[in-house]
Structures are given as structure tokens and as C-alpha cells.
C-alpha positions in Angstrom: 29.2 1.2 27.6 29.1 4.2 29.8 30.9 3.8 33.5 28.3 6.2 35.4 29.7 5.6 39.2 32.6 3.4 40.5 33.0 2.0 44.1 36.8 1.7 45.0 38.1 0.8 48.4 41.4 2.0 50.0 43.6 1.9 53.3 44.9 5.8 52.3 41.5 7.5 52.5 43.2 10.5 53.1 45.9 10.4 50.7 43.4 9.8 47.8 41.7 12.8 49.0 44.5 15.0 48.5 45.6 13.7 45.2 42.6 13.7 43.5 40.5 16.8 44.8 43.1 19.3 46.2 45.6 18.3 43.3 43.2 17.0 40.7 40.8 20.0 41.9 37.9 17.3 40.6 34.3 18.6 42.1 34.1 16.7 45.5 30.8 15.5 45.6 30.4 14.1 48.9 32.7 13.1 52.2 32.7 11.8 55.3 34.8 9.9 58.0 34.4 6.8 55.6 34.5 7.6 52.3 35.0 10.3 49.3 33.0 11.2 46.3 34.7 13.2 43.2 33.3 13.4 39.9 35.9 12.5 37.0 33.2 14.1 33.9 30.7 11.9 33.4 31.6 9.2 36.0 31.0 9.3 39.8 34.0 7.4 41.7 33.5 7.0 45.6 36.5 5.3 47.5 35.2 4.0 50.7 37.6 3.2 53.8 39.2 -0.3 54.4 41.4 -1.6 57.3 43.8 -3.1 54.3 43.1 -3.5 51.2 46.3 -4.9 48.7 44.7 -2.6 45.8 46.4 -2.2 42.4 43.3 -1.1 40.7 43.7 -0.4 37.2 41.2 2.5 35.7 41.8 5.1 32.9 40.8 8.3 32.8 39.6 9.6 28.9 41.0 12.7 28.0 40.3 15.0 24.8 42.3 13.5 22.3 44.1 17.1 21.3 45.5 16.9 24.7 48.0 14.2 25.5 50.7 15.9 25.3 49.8 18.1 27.7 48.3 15.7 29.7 51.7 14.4 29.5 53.6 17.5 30.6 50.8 18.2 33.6 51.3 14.5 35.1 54.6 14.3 34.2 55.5 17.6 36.9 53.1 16.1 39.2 54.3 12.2 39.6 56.8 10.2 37.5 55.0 8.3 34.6 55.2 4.9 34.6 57.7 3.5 32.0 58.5 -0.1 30.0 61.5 -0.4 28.1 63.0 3.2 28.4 59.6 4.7 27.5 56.7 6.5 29.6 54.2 7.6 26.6 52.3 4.6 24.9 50.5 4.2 21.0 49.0 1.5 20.4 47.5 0.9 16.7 44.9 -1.6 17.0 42.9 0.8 19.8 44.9 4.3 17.7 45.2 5.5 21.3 48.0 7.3 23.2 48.3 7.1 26.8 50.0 7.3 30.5 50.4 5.2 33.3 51.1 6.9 36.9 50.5 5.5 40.1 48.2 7.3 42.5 49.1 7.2 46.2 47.6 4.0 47.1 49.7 2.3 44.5 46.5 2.4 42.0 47.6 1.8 37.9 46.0 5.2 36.5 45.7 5.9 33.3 45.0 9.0 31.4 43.6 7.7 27.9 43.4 9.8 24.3 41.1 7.8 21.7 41.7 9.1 18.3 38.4 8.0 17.1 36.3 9.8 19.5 36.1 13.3 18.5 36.2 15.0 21.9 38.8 18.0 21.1 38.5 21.0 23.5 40.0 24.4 23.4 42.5 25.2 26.1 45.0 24.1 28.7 44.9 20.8 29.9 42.7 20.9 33.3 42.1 17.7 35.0 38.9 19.3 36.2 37.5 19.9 33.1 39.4 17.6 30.5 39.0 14.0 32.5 35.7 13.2 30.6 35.3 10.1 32.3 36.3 6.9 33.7 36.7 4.8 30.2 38.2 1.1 32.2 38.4 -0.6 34.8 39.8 -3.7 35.6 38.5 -6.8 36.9 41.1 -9.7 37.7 39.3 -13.0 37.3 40.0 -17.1 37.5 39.2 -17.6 33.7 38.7 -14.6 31.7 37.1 -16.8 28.9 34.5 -17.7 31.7 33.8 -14.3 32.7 33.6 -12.7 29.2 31.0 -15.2 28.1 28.5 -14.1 30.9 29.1 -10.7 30.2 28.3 -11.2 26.0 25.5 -13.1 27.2 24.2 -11.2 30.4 24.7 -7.6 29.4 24.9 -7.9 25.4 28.4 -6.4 25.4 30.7 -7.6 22.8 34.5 -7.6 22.0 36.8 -4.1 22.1 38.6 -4.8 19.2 41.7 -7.4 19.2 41.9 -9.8 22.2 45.1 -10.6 23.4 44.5 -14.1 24.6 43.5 -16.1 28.0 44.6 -13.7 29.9 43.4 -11.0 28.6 40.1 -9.2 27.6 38.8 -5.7 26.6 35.0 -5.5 26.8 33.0 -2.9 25.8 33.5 0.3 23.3 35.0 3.7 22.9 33.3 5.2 25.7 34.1 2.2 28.3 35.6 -0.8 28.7 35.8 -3.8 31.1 39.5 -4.9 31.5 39.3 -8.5 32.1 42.1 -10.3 33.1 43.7 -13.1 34.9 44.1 -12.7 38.9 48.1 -12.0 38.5 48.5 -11.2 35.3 50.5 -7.7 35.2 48.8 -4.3 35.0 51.1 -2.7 31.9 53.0 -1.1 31.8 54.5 -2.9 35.2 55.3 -6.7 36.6 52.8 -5.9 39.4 50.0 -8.5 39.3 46.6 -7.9 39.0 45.0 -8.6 42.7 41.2 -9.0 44.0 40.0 -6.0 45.3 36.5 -4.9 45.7 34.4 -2.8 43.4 31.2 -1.9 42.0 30.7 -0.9 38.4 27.5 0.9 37.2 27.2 1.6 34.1 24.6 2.1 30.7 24.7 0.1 28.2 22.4 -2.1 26.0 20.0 -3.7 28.6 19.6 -4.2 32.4 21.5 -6.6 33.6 23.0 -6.9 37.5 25.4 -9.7 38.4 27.8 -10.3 41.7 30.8 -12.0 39.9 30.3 -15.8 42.2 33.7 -15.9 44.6 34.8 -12.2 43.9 33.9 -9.2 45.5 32.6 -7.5 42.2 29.1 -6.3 41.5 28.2 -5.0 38.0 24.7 -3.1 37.8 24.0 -2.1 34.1 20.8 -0.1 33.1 19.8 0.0 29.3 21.0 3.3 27.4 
């Protein structure tokens, strides 16, 4: 699964410009009184104006895997990491990934993502610009993730990212992208704060067409075949 463009909305339009392309210095691809679009490597991400929206959208950014630790130095003297018990950097075995949490300034859970088992190493300082390769999750809070991940095994042929980690919880997809699925209130690690409805589009490759608007939620996923 390959997230090609993401459709965020915010009530700090103008905050999010600033962070991402005068900090970030990621390519602006397009603005206007309304909306913003960067591009984060191989993913487009537009975040379009909204009177208020309660957004704690959770998406990842994948980094070359040579370069968390100075992915973690560069965030780290930009914004504090996010920490749980005492600690700010993350390994988990079962994905052999490293990562950090940050918020951006609409209160967004970003993540900055190294996969061991992608072999994306890259000469060089760590540069947002060119070293985000692309958006690798995003999250979609749900009323029954078992619900949800059965239409999307059976609608857009995706499958399992290895281990599950119960009702609540569901990673869908591969190395290159995953669908976070989770319950509406479950918390966005490595916080307490719950996962809320906010509205988004996904596009993304994978292995067939597929479109569905997610009944109740504002969510529209639009897949075309790799």
C-alpha cells in the first residue's frame, strides 16, 4: 500500500503552514486562502481550512532507516518529543522499527518512522526535505475495528501488518503504508489522548481499485491497482 495524497483538515491553517514548509522546508505544492499543499516524498498531503475541527490526527512520516538518530536530534531541537514512561525514542520488535512521536501545532500525533526491513539508507544529514520519503500511516478511529478491517480485506485485498493487538486495534497494509485502525477513543501512543473523528481522504495504490466512504464517518478511501 502506497499513500499517494492525503486530505487533512485544520482550524490553524496558518500555523501548519509554517511548521511544515518554512520549518520542514517540504516543496509547497499549491496554496490558497483555504487550503495548503506540501509534498512529504512520495505522498501529497493538502490540509484544507475548517471553522473547528477537534483533530488529533495520527500519521507517520518514513524516514531512511540510517537516520533516526538524527531524525531524533533534528526534532528533538525543534519540538519536545513525545514521551511514555520516562522515554521519547521507541523499538518495537514485532514491526523492527524505531520511532518518534511530536505534536505538530494543531495538536496532530506525528510520527517520524525508521523500518529496518526496508532498505532506504541515504548519504547525508538528516533533511526533512529530502529524507521524509513518505507518509507510511494514518489513522482512522472507527465503531468496531473488526468491522472495518473486514471491508478493507475484502474490498481492497489488503491483509494484516504483522501482529494485531486486539479490538481495538489494527495495522493494515505493508512496509510502504499502513491503515491505523482503531477504536474512536482509544489513545494515539505514546499519549492518553483519544483517538477522535476527523475528516480525511486517503488515496492510495495498492492491489485493486476499490473506493469506499466509510457509512457514518467522514472518511473516503480511493485505491487504484499498483
Amino acid at each position: 500500500m502506497q499513500f499517494t495524497h492525503l486530505v487533512l483538515a485544520t482550524h490553524k491553517l496558518r500555523e501548519l503552514r509554517s511548521f511544515y514548509i518554512d520549518t520542514f522546508r517540504l516543496p509547497l505544492v499549491e496554496e490558497g486562502e483555504e487550503s495548503f499543499t506540501f509534498d512529504a516524498g512520495a505522498t501529497r498531503v493538502t490540509f484544507r481550512a475548517a471553522e473547528q475541527v477537534d483533530s488529533v490526527y495520527h500519521f507517520a512520516f518514513t524516514i531512511p532507516r540510517n537516520k533516526f538518530e538524527a531524525a531524533y536530534a533534528w526534532i528533538s531541537a525543534l519540538t519536545e518529543p513525545l514521551m511514555q514512561n520516562g522515554q521519547d525514542r521507541f523499538l518495537f520488535g514485532s514491526w523492527n522499527n524505531s520511532s518518534v512521536y511530536f505534536y505538530d501545532p494543531a495538536g496532530n500525533n506525528v510520527e517520524f518512522i525508521a523500518l529496518h526491513d526496508l532498505e532506504n539508507d541515504a548519504p547525508g544529514a538528516f533533511e526533512p526535505a529530502q529524507d521524509l520519503l513518505c507518509v507510511s500511516e494514518i489513522g482512522l478511529p472507527v465503531h468496531s475495528v473488526p468491522a472495518e478491517v473486514e471491508v478493507l480485506k475484502r474490498d481492497f485485498a489488503q491483509s494484516d501488518f504483522r501482529e494485531s493487538e486486539g479490538p481495538q486495534f489494527a495495522a493494515i497494509g505493508d512496509l510502504d503504508g499502513r491503515l491505523i485502525v482503531v477504536e474512536i477513543g482509544r489513545s494515539w501512543y505514546p499519549t492518553e489522548v483519544g483517538a477522535v473523528v476527523a475528516p480525511v481522504t486517503v488515496r492510495m495504490r495498492g492491489p485493486r481499485q476499490a473506493q469506499q466512504q466509510i457509512e457514518g464517518l467522514p472518511y473516503t478511501l480511493e485505491q487504484v491497482s499498483e
